[in-house]
BAGU-864090 format. One record per residue (C-alpha): x, z, y; residue in one letter; residue number from 1. Coordinates in steps of 0.5 Angstrom, whole numbers. Each point is the difference from the previous one (the first is absolute). Layout:
BEGIN
R|X|Z|Y|A|NUM
...
! end
This chain:
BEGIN
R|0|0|0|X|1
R|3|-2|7|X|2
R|1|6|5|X|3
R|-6|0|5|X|4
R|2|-3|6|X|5
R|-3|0|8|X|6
R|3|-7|5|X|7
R|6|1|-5|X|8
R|1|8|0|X|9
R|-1|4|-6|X|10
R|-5|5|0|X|11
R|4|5|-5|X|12
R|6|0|4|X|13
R|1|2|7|X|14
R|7|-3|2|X|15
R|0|0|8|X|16
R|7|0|2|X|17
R|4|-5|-6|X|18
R|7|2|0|X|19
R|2|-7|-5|X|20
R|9|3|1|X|21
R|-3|6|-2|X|22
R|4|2|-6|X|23
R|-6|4|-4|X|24
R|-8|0|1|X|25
R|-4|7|-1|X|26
R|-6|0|-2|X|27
R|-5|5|3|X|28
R|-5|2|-4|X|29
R|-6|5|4|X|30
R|-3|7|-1|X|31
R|-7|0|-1|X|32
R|-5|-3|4|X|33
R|7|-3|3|X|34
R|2|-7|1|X|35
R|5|-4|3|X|36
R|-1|4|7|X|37
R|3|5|-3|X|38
R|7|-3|1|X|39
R|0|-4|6|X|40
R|6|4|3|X|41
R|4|-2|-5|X|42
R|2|-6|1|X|43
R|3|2|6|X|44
R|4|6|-2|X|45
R|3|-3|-6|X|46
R|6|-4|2|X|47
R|2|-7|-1|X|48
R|1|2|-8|X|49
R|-7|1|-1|X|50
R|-6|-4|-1|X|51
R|-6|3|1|X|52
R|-7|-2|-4|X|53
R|-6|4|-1|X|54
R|-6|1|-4|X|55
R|-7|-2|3|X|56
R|-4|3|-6|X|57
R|-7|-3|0|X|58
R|-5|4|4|X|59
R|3|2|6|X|60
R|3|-3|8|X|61
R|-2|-7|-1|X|62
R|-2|0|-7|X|63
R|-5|5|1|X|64
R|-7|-3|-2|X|65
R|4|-2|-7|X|66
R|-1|5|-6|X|67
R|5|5|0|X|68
R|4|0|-7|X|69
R|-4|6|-5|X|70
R|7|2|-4|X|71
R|7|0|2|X|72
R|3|-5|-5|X|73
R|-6|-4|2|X|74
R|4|-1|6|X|75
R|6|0|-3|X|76
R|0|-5|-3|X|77
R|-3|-5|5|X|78
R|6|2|4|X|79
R|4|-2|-6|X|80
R|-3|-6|-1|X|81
R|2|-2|7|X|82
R|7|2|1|X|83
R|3|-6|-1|X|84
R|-3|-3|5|X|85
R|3|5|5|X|86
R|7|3|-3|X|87
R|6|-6|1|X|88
R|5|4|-1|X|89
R|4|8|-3|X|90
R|-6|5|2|X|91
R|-4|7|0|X|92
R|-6|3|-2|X|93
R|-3|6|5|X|94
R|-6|3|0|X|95
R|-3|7|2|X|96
R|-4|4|-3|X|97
R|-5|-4|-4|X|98
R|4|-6|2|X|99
R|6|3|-4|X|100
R|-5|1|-6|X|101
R|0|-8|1|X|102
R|5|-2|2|X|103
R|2|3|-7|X|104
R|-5|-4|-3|X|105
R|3|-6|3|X|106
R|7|1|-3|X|107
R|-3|2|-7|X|108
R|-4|-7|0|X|109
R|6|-3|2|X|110
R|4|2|-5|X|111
R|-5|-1|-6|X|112
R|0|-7|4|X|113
R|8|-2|0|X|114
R|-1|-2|7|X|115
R|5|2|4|X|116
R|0|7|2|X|117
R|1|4|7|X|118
R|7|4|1|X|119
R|-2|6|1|X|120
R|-7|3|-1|X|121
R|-1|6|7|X|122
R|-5|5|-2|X|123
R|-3|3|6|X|124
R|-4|7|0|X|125
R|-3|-1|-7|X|126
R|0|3|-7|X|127
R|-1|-4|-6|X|128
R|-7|1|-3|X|129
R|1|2|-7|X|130
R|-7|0|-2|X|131
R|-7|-1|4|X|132
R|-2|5|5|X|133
R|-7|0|-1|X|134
R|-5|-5|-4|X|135
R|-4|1|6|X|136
R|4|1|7|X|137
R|-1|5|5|X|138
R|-1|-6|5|X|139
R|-5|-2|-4|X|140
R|-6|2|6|X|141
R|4|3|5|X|142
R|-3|1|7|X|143
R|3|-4|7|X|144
R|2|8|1|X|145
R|4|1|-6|X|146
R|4|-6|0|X|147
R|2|1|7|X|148
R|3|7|-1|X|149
R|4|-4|-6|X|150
R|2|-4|5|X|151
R|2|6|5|X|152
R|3|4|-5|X|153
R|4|-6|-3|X|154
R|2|-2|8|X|155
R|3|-8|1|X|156
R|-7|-1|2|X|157
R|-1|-1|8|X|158
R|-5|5|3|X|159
R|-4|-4|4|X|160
R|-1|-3|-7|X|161
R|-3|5|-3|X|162
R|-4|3|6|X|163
R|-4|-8|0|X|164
R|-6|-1|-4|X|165
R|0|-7|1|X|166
R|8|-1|-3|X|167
R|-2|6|-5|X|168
R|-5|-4|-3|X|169
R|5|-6|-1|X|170
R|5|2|-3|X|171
R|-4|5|-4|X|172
R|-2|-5|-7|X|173
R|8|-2|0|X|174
R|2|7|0|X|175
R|-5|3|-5|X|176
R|1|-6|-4|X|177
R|7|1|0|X|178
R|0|8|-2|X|179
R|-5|-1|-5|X|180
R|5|-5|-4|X|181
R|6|4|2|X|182
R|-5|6|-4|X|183
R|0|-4|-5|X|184
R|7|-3|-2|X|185
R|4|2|-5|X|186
R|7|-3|1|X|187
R|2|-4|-6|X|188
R|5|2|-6|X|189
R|4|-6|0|X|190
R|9|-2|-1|X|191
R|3|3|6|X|192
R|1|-5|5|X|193
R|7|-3|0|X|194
R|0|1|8|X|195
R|2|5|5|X|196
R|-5|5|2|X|197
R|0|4|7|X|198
R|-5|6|0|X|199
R|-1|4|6|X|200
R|-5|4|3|X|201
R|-1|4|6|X|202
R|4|6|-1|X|203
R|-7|5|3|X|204
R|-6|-5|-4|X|205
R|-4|4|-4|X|206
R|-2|-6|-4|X|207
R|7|-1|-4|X|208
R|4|5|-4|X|209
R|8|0|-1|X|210
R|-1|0|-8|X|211
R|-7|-6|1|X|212
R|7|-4|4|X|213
R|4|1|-6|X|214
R|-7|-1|-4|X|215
R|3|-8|2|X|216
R|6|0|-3|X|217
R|-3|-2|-7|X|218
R|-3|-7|3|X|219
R|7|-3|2|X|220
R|7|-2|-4|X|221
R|4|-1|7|X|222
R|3|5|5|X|223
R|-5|5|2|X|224
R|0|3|7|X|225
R|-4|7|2|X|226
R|-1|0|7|X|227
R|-4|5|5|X|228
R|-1|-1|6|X|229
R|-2|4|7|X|230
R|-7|0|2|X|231
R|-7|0|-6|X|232
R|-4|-6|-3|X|233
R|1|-5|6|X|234
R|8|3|1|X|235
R|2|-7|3|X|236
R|-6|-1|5|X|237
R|6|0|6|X|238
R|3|-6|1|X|239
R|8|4|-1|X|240
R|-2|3|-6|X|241
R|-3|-8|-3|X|242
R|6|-2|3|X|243
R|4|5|-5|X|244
R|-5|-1|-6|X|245
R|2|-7|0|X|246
R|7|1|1|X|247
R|0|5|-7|X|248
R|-4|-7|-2|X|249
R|6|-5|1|X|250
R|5|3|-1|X|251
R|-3|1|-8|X|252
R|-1|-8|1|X|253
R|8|-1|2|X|254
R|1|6|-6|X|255
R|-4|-4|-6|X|256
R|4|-7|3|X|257
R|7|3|-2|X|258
R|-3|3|-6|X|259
R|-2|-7|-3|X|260
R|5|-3|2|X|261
R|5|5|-3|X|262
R|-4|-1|-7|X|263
R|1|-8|0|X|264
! end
């Protein structure tokens, strides 16, 4: 199936600032009821070496009269159907909270697949699920109200946001779908991916434990790296701290190019 296109741009992939000479791309996936927005500052903060993409998952900004996908490897593996269509050269996969749960699912697909793999797998502000939540969620019926005060008590949400019916009422369908699919996700048992993995939380998230990072350890054959950052769940909200993450991130790209090139 070809990738979804509008005048010629994909649907799936946000890419607003192409860098061709870039030596990497990295591509973004966002936390639930999240899209491509998410990211918008990266391209600028990530430097010559670094292509920027992110995922517009169906649902939300200007596919928001789409259906949202109902089960996280249900968007996992759209966007692995239409990688080829975006990636040109050596690349990373990122993905927050419930798009690092994806983003897993995309490599996994990828290698059951052969097709060609990332360099490295960054994990940001998630625990692997290693078995389903609930058959029914919690988020199953929740009230305007208390999806907002989720949101609050997850920050990375503007207030003016929140303190809107009109935006609440539309960002509420892909944000409902997507912690009711999280609720219901168990992370699958499959070989570890030959892939460097980044896992890395806020060092005051409540949402993610020290022992639920080395909980991935399992996933991946490759190098590992555990890394704790200042802040909570959205620990990279600045544009400083953005700047750092993605330098943790190319310097594990640069890493895993001498690796490869040391085991030829």
């Amino acid at each position: 199936m070809p990738p979804m296109t509008v005048d010629g741009e994909s649907l799936l992939f946000a890419h607003p600032l192409p860098r061709p000479r870039a030596a990497f791309q990295l591509v973004c996936l966002p936390s639930a009821g999240s899209g491509a927005n998410m990211y918008r500052r990266w391209p600028r903060l990530a430097g010559d070496d670094l292509d920027i993409v992110a995922v517009r998952p169906p649902g939300r900004e200007r596919r928001v009269d789409e259906s949202p996908i109902q089960t996280l490897r249900g968007l996992a593996e759209i966007v692995a159907d239409e990688l080829p269509s975006i990636v040109d050269r050596p690349y990373g996969l990122f993905g927050h909270s419930m798009g690092a749960l994806v983003a897993y699912e995309v490599a996994a697909l990828l290698a059951e697949r052969t097709q060609v793999m990332p360099r490295i797998v960054a994990l940001s502000a998630a625990e692997p699920r290693l078995q389903v939540i609930a058959a029914r969620s919690r988020w199953d019926g929740a009230t305007p109200d208390e999806l907002r005060q989720h949101l609050r008590e997850l920050g990375g949400t503007p207030e003016e946001l929140l303190s809107s019916e009109e935006m609440m009422a539309l960002i509420r369908p892909a944000v409902l779908n997507d912690l009711i699919a999280t609720d219901e996700y168990a992370t699958r048992e499959s070989e570890p991916l030959p892939v460097t993995a980044l896992v890395v939380a806020g060092a005051s998230d409540p949402s993610v434990t020290e022992l639920g990072l080395h909980e991935w350890d399992r996933f991946f054959a490759w190098r590992m790296q555990h890394a704790r950052r200042p802040g909570g769940h959205f620990y990279f909200s600045t544009d400083k701290d953005a700047q750092a993450l993605l330098e943790i991130i190319v310097s594990l790209l640069n890493q895993s190019r001498a690796d490869r090139n040391t085991n030829l």
